[in-house]
C-alpha positions as CSV (number, residue, x, y, z in Angstrom):
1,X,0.0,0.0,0.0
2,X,1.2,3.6,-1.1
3,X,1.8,6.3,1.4
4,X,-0.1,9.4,0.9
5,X,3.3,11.1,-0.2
6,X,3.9,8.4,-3.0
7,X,0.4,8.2,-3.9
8,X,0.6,12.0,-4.3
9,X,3.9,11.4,-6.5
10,X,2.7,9.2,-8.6
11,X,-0.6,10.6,-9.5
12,X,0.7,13.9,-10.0
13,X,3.3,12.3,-13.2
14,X,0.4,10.7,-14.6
15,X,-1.3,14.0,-14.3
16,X,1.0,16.0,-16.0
17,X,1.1,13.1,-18.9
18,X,-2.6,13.4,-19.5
19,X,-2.8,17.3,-19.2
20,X,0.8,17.3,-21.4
21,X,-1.0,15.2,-24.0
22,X,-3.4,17.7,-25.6
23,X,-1.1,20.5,-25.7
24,X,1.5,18.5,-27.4
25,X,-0.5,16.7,-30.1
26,X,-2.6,20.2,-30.9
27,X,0.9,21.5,-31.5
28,X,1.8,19.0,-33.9
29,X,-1.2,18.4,-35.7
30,X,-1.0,22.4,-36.1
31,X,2.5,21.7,-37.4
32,X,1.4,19.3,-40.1
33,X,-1.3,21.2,-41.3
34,X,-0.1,24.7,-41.2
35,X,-2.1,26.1,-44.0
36,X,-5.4,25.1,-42.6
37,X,-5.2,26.0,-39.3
38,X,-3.7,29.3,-41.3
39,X,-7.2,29.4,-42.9
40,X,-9.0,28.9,-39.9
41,X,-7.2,31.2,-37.8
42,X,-7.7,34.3,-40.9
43,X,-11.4,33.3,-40.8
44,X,-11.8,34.3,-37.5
45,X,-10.3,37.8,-39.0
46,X,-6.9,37.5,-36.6
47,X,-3.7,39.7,-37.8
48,X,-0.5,38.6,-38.8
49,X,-1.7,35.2,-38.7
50,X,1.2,33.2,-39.7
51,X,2.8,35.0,-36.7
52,X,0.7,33.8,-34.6
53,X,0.1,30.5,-35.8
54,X,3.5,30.1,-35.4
55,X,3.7,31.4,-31.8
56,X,1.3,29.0,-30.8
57,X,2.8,25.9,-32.6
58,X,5.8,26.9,-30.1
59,X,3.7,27.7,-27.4
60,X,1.5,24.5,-27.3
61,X,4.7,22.1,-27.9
62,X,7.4,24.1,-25.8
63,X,4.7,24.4,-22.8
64,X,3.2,21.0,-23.4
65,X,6.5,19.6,-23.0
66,X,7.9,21.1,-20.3
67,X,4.5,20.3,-18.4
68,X,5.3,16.3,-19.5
69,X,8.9,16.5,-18.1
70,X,8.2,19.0,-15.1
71,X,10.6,20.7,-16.5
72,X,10.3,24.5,-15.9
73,X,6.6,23.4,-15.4
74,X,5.4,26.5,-13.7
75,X,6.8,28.7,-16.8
76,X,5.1,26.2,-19.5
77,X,1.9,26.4,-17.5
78,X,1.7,30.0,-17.9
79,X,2.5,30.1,-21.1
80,X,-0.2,27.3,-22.0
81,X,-2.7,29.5,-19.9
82,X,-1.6,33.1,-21.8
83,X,-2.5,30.9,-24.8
84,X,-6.0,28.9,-23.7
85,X,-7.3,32.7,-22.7
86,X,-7.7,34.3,-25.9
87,X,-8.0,30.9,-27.9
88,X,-10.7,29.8,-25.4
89,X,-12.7,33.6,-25.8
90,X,-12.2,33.7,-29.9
91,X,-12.4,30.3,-30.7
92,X,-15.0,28.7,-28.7
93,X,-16.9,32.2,-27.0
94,X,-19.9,31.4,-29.5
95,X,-22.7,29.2,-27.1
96,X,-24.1,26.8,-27.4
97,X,-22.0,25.8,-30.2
98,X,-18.5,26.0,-28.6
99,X,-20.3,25.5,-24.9
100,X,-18.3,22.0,-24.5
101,X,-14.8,23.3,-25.9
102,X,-15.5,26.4,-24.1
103,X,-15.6,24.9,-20.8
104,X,-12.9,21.8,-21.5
105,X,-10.6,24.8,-22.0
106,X,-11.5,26.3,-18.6
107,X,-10.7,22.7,-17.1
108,X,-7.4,22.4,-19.0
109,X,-6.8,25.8,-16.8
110,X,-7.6,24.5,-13.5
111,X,-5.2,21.7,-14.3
112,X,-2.6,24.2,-15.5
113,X,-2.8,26.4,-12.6
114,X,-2.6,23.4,-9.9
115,X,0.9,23.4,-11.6
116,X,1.1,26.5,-11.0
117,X,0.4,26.3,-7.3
118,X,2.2,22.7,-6.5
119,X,4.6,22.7,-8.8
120,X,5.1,19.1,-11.1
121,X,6.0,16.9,-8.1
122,X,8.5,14.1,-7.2
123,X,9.0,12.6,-10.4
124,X,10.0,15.7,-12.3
125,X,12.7,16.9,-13.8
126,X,12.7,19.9,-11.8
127,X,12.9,17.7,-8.5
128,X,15.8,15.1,-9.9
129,X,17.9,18.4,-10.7
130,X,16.7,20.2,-7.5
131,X,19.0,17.2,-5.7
């Protein structure tokens, strides 16, 4: 039987693989199909969209990862939440459409800012280089 201090361990890499997971693959999938997220993103009538489609390519894989590896995971978090805010209120702000992406995002910032707040845990890279 786990102690609470292993349990806590353990559950907080496996929740930093599953919150990781949709940052990362939305990065890549953006990343190999450029020109229609391109398309999407100029529909919505967004500036200097190849700018920012490539700011968020970085964003969602450079924050996704450091999440995964708890790695500067405090830093990625923010930067995956500076990103979810605007996305979240252009992309998904028309109801009852968007309702469900709308409010998956809000979750996907609870989990972010419990990173945040607790930092990535035990089995981080932050921790093994911490000593």
């Amino acid at each position: 039987m786990l102690n609470q201090l292993a349990f806590q361990s353990y559950v907080s890499l496996i929740a930093r693989i599953f919150l990781s997971a949709i940052f990362i693959k939305s990065g890549v999938s953006k990343l190999m199909s450029t020109a229609g997220t391109h398309a999407y993103m100029a529909s919505k009538g967004l500036p200097l969209t190849w700018v920012l489609l490539i700011a968020t390519i970085l964003v969602l894989i450079v924050g996704g990862i450091s999440v995964l590896l708890g790695y500067k995971s405090r830093i990625g978090a923010f930067l995956l939440i500076g990103f979810l805010i605007p996305a979240t209120l252009i992309f998904h702000g028309s109801f009852p459409q968007e309702e469900i992406a709308f409010f998956k995002n809000l979750g996907l910032m609870g989990g972010l800012l419990m990173i945040v707040a607790f930092g990535s845990g035990k089995f981080s890279l932050e921790n093994y280089f911490k000593g």
